[in-house]
N, C-alpha and C positions, 0 to 999 in steps of 0.2 A: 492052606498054604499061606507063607508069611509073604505080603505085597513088599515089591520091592521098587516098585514108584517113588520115584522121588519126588514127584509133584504132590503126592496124597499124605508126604509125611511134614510134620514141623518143621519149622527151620528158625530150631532155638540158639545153635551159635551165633547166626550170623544178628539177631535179635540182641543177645547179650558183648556183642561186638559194638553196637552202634550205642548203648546204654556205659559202657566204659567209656567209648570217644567222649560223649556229652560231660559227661561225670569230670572226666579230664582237661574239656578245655575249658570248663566253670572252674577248675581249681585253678588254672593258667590264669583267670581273667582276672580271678580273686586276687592272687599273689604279685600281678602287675597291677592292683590299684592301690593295694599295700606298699609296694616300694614305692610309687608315686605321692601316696598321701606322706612317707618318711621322708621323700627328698622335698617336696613342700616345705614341709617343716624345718627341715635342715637349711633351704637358699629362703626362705621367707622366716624371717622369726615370730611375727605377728607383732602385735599392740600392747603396749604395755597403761592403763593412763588410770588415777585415781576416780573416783566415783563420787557425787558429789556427797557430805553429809549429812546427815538429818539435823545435827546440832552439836554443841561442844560444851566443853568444862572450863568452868574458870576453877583452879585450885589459888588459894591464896597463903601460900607456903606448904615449903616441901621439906622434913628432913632440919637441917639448922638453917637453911639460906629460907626466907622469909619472901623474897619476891612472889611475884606471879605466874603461875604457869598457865598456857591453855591445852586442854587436852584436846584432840579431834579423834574420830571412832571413822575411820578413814579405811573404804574398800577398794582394794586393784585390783580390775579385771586383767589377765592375761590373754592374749584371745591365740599367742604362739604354744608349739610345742614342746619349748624348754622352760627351766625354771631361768628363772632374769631375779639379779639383785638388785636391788634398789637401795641407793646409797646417798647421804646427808641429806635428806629432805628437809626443806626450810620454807616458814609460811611469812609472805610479804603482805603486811598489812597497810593499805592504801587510802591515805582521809579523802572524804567525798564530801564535795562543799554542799551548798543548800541548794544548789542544784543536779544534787547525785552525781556529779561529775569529779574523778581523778585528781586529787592534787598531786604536787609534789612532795608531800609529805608521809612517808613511808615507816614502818617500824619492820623490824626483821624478830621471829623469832625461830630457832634450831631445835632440831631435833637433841631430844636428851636423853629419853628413852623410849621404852614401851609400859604401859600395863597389858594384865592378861584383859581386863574388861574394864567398863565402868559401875562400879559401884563403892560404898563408903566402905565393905571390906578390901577392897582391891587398896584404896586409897591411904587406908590403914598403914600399907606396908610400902615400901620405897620400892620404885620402878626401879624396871632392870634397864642399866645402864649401856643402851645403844644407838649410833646411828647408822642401821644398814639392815634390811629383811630382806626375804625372797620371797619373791611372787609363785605359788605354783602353776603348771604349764596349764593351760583349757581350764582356766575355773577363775573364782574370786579371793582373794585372801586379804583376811578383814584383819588389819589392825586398829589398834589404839595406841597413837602418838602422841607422847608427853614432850612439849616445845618449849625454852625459856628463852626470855629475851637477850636480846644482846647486853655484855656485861651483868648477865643476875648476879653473880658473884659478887660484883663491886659494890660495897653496903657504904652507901654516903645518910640515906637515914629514910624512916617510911614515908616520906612525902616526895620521894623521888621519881623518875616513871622508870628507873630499871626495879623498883619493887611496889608499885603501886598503881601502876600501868591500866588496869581498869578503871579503879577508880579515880585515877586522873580525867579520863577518858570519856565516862560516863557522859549520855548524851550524844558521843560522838557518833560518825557512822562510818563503816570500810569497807571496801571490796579486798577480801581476800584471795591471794593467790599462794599457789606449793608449785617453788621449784624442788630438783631431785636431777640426782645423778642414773640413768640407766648403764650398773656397771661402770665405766670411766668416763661417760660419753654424755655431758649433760643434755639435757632434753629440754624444749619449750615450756616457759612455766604455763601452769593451769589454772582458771579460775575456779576455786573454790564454793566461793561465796561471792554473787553479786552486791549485797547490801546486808551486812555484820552491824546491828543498832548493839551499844553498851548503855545498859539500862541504869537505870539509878541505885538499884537496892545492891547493885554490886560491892554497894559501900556495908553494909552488912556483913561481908562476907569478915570473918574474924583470921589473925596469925595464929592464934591460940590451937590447939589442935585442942583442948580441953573441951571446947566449944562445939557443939554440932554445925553449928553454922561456917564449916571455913570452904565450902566447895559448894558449884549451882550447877547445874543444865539449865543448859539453854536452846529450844528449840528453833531448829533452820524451817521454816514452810513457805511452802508455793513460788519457789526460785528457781530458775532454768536456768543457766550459765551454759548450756550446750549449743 
C-alpha cells in the first residue's frame, strides 16, 4: 500500500518556494544599487584634473611660422560618470628668482592643437588644429597638446621672444601651471611643473626642418606638485 503520510513524504514545493524568494530579493537588491550608483553619477559628476607630466617638447618651428612651440603629453583622469569637455587650455609660465620663488613675470602659451603622439614622424606632419577634447567618463585620456605663445604669428624677426622664446630663456627656471575651461565653467589653475630649468643646448635646436635637430624632450623627474 502506497503511504499517505504527509510527514514521511518531501516537501519539495515549499523548498523551491523559498530558493525563488532569495533568487528574487538579490535581484531587488541588485537593481536598487544600480539605480543608486546612476543617480550618483547623474547629481555628482566627479573630478576632472590633469596629471602631472613626465616631460615636454620644445619644437622650434612649425609649418611657415618659425616660432616656438612646447608640446606636453598631458593625462586627464575623469573620476565622473560622464564624458566632460575640456576647452582652451592654456599653460602660464612663471619666472622663479634664485630663490625658487614666483615672480611676476609670466609668459602665456595656448592651446593650438593636438598630435597623435610624440615622435619625429608625428612631428613630420602638422597637428590637428584644436582647442577642446573630451575626457572619457571612469578612465584617463592621454593627450598631446601642441601650445604657442602669445602673438607666434607676429614675425618681428628670430631674436624676438614670441619666436625664440627658449633660447631667450635658457638658463631660466618656471613653475608651470594649465588653466582650462571644464565645459563653460573655468576651473582653478593647476600646477603642472614645480620647477621647468631651460637648458643651454636648446640653442641647437635649428628652424630648418632639413635639419634633424629642430625638436628635444626634455624629461620632468622627482616633482610632486600634489
Amino acid at each position: 500500500m502506497r503511504k499517505t503520510d504527509n510527514g514521511n513524504e518531501p516537501d519539495n514545493k515549499g523548498k523551491n518556494f523559498n530558493w525563488q524568494t532569495i533568487f528574487s530579493f538579490v535581484s531587488l537588491i541588485v537593481m536598487i544599487l544600480m539605480f543608486l550608483f546612476a543617480t550618483w553619477d547623474s547629481i555628482f559628476p566627479g573630478e576632472v584634473r590633469p596629471l602631472q607630466p613626465s616631460g615636454f617638447v620644445t619644437i622650434r618651428g612649425i609649418d611657415t611660422f618659425k616660432s616656438d612651440h612646447i608640446v606636453f603629453p598631458i593625462d586627464w583622469e575623469n573620476t565622473g560618470g560622464k564624458s566632460v569637455l575640456i576647452m582652451h587650455p592654456k599653460l602660464v609660465l612663471r619666472e622663479l628668482d634664485h630663490k625658487g620663488c614666483e615672480t611676476e613675470n609670466e609668459t602665456i602659451f595656448y592651446m593650438a592643437g593636438e598630435y597623435p603622439e610624440i615622435s619625429k614622424n608625428a612631428f613630420s606632419e602638422f597637428y590637428s588644429i584644436k582647442e577642446s577634447f573630451i575626457v572619457d567618463p571612469h578612465t584617463i585620456t592621454q593627450t598631446v597638446i601642441v601650445f604657442h605663445i602669445e602673438e607666434w604669428w607676429n614675425y618681428t624677426d628670430e631674436n624676438s621672444q614670441n619666436f625664440s622664446f627658449f633660447s631667450l630663456k635658457k638658463d631660466k627656471k618656471y613653475s608651470v601651471y594649465i588653466n582650462y575651461n571644464r565645459e563653460l565653467e573655468p576651473k582653478p589653475e593647476v600646477m603642472l611643473i614645480k620647477y621647468l630649468d631651460i637648458p643651454d643646448y636648446v640653442d641647437n635646436l635649428r628652424y630648418d626642418r632639413g635639419w634633424d635637430y629642430w625638436w628635444e624632450w626634455f624629461r620632468i623627474e622627482n616633482q610632486t606638485v600634489y
